[in-house]
N, C-alpha and C positions, 0 to 999 in steps of 0.2 A: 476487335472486329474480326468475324471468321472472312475468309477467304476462300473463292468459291469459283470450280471451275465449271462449265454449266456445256455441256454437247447436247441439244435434242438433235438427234438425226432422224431421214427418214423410217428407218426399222428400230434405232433403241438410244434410248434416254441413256448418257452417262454423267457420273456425278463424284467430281472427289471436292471435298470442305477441308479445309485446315485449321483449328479451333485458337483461339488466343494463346492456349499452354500449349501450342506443338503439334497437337496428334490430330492425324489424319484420319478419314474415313471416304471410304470409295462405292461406290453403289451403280449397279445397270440394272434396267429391266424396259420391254418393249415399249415405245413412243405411242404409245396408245393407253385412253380412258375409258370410265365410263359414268354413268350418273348413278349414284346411291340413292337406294329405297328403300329404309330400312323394312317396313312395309310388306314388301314383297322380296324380303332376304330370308324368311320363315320359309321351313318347308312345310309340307302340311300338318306332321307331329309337331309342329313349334318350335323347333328346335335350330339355334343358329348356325349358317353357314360361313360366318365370316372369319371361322377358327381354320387356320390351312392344317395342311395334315401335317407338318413341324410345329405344330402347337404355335405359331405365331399369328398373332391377330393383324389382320385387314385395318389397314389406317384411313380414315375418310377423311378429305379434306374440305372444305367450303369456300367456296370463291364465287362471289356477285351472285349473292342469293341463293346456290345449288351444292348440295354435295357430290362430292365426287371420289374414285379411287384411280389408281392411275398403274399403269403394267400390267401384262395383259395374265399375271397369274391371279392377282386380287379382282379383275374384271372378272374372271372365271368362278372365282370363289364366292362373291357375294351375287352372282345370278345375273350380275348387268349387261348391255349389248355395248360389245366395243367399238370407241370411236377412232378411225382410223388417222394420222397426222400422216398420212404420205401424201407429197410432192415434191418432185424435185425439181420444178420451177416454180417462181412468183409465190415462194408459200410467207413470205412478208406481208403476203396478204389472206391466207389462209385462216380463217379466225378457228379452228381445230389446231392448228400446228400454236398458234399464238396462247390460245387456253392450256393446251399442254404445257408449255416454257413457263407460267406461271405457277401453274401446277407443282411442276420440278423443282421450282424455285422457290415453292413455300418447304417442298418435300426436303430440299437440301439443307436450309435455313435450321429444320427445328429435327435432322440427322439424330442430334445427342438430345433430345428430350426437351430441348428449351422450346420457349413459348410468349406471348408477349410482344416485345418490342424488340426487335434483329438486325442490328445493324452488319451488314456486310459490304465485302468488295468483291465484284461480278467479274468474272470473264468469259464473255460469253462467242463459240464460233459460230461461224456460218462458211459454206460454202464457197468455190470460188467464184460460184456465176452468181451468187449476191454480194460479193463484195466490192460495192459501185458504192458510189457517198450518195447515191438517192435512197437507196435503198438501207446504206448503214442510220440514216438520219430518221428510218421507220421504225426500224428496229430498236433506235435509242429511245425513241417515244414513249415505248411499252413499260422501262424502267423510271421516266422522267417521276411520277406518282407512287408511294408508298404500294407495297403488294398487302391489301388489307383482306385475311381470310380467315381460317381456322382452323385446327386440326384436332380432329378425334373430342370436340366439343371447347376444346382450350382457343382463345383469339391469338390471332397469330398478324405482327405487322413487319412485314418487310423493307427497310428500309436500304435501298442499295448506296451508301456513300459513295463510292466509286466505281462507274462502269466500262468496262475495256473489250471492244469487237476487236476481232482477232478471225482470219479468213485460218480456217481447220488446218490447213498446210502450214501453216506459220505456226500456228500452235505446237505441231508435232515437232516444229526446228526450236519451237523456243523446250519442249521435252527435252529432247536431248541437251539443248544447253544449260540449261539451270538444274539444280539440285532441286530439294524437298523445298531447304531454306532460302530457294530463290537466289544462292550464291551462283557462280560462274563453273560448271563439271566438268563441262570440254572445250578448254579454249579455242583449240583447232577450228571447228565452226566459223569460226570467227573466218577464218582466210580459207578453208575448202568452200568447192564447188558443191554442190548437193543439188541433187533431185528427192522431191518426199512427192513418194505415192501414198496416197489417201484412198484407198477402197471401202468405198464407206455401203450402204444399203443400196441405194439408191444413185450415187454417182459416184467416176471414178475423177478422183484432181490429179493433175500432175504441177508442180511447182517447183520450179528451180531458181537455186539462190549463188549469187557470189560472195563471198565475205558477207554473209550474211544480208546480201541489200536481192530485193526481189526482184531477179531480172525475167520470166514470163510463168504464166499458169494460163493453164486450159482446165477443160472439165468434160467431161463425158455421162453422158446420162443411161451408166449402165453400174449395175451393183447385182449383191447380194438377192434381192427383190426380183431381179429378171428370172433369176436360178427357182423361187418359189413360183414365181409366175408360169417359168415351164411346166411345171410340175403341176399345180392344180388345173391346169388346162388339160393336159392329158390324163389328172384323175380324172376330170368331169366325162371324158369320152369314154373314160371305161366303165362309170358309172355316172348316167346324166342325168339323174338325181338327185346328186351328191353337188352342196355349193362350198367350197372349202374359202375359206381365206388366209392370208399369208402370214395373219399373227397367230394362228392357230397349229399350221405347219411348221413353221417355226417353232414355236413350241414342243413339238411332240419330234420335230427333226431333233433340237437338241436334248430333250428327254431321253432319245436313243442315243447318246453318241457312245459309241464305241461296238454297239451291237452291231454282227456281220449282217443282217436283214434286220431292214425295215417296215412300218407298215404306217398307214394313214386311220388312223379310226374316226368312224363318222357313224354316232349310234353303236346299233347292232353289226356294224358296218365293219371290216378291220380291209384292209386295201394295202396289197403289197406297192411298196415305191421304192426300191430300194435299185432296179436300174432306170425308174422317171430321171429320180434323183441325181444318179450317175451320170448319165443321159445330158442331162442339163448344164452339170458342172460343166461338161468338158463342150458343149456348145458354149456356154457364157465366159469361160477360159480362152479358148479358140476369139472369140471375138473380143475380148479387152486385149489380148497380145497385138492382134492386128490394129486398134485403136492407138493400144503403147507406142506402136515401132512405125506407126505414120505419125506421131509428134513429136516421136524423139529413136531417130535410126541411129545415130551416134552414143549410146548409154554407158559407154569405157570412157568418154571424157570427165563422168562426175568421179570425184574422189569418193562420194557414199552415194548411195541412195537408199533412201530411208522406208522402211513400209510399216505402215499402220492402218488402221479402221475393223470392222468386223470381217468384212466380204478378204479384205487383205491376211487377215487371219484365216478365215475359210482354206482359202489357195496360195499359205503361206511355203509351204511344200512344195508347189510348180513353180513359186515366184524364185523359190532359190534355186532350182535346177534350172529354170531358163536364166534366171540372172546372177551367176554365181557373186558378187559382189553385192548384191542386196543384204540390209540389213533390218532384222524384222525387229521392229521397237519392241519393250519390255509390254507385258499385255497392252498390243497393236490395238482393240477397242478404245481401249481407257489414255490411250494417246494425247488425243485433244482435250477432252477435260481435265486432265494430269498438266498439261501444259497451260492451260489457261487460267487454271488456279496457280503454278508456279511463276506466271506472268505477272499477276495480281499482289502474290505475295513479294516478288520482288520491287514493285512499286510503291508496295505499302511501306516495305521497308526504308525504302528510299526517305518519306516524305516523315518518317517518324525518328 
């Protein structure tokens, strides 16, 4: 049975499976769809778009009647409009955010090729401001029923044997404490004190543990997302014509990384952003510090404090100069799903 960590957040899909012989496979790409036509994936020579320019082909998947592709470089490639999963409240009830997680969950399932019938063991995060037992009891729901779909024309059933919610901050404590094989890595956890910030797209968690047992968490509804939000708002004033969206930005922000200037291209269009950009960081920085040190003015009493998510990686950099004692998890993205399949895996173990 593979084992399967499962993060949709609000900016990007992450995904690590551990297969029955051992080997891992890890995968991100933007939390956003769209709907397949093959129809309208010809250009007008005929000729297909769903080849990317690394020669790898665009995988469509089919769930309740419709195809679909899912991250927002295969939405780009086969011509589709993308559907957005952002919310960082009530998205238990979001049926875009719900479609997505199935989506992923077929996409993880059939990773190495398989196809068929899939049995797995889920572990799936959420949030800390959904982790209420009304809310965990919705989100169980969605697995109670086989995930019946298909991919790339092959039938594909998901069947989750075992399913385990896990709030994103606990996941990242259970990271650091298990290995690959779900054994025991840093016993210490066990009796320090820890704080794990979770900078994720869309919200910031703070969650602090004693011997591992969860004494408070908050959340903040500020991320990654704010930083593109600045930004397209002052492209549109400089050009208010131009509608940008934030999976597109993103895109073409990490496209550039490392370049000393940046630019927005829109069309014929090429749009300097490289101090919007700037600009924003250090506004969206500035205000999660002031957020941090009104929930927790005392931050020398934790023995670690742990940093993961994407936006925590963004501002991994300012988080260690302002918190010399921070420590940034092994790729801070892939945190929570790395831990929720090591949670998984460690239970299976258990029971086998």
């Amino acid at each position: 049975m593979k084992s399967i960590g499962l993060d949709v957040g609000n900016g990007t899909t992450c995904i690590v499976v551990r297969r029955e012989d051992g080997s891992i496979s890890r995968k991100m790409y933007a939390s956003t769809y769209g709907l397949y036509d093959k129809d309208k994936e010809k250009t007008a020579i005929g000729t297909s778009k769903s080849q990317h320019a690394n020669g790898v082909q665009s995988n469509v998947f089919a769930l309740n009647g419709r195809e679909y592709v899912v991250g927002y470089q295969d939405v780009q490639t086969v011509g589709s409009t993308p559907v957005s999963t952002y919310g960082r409240e009530e998205r238990v009830h979001l049926g875009a955010y719900q479609t997505m997680t199935r989506l992923a969950l077929l996409d993880a399932a059939t990773m190495d090729g398989d196809t068929g019938v899939i049995e797995v063991a889920l572990g799936f995060g959420v949030p800390n401001e959904d982790y209420r037992e009304e809310r965990l009891s919705e989100f169980a729901k969605w697995f109670k029923e086989p995930i019946t779909g298909a991919k790339n024309g092959e039938q594909v059933v998901v069947m989750v044997n075992q399913f385990e919610l896990l709030s994103q901050p606990i996941a990242v404590l259970v990271d650091a404490y298990y290995d690959d094989e779900g054994y025991v890595q840093d016993p210490t956890i066990e009796v320090d004190n820890v704080l794990v910030i979770d900078s994720g797209s869309g919200t910031l968690d703070m969650t602090e543990f004693r011997g591992m047992k969860l004494q408070k968490q908050v959340s903040e509804a500020i991320g990654m997302n704010d930083v593109y939000q600045r930004v397209i708002e002052d492209i549109e004033k400089r050009q208010p014509k131009v509608r940008a969206d934030a999976y597109n930005l993103e895109y073409q922000i990490r496209s550039q990384d490392g370049k000393p200037e940046m630019v927005y291209q829109h069309g014929s269009l090429c749009i300097p952003i490289t101090d919007l950009y700037v600009n924003a960081m250090n506004d969206v920085w500035t205000d999660m510090v002031g957020r941090i040190e009104r929930r927790y003015p005392d931050r020398m009493r934790f023995n670690r404090v742990l940093l993961a998510g994407g936006t925590g990686d963004a501002f991994a950099e300012r988080f260690a100069r302002w918190m010399p004692q921070i420590q940034k998890t092994v790729e801070p993205q892939l945190a929570i799903a790395r831990g929720l399949c090591k949670y998984v895996i460690s239970l299976v173990g258990a029971t086998e």
